[in-house]
Steps between C-alpha positions, in 0.01 A plus 500: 500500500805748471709197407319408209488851404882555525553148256263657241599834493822521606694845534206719503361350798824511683512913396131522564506347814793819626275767351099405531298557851396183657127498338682556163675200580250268605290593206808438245544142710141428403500609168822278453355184685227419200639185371267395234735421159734298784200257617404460133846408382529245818171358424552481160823276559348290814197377313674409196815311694176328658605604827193771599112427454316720287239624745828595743648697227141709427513570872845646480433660198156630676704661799699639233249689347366647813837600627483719184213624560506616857844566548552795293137624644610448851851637396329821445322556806801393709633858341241705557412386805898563626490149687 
């Protein structure tokens, strides 16, 4: 998870990560791991090189969509709940 938010964010992560508390972090790490537009933009290109099904790419898309859903939800009560 903090990987993927380092890559997309870059240097505010790596500053955030000194001065946030560790639920601060873990709810930035969440917020950052929602990787809808990514999943439709290597869907996109697998179905039309004919290399991914259609019903595979609606799952990953699906997941997609629920990651953005819950994440920043669960994001929240990571921080209030000081876990």
């Amino acid at each position: 998870m903090a990987s993927g938010a380092v890559g997309e964010l870059g240097p505010i992560v790596l500053i955030a990560l000194r001065e946030l508390s560790v639920p601060d972090r873990r709810a930035l790490a969440l917020n950052a791991s929602t990787g809808l537009p990514l999943i439709v933009a290597v869907t996109t290109l697998g179905i039309a090189a004919g290399e991914m099904r259609t019903s595979t790419a609606a799952g990953l898309v699906g997941a997609g969509m629920m990651s953005v859903l819950v994440y920043p939800g669960l994001a929240g009560m990571v921080r209030r709940a000081r876990l």
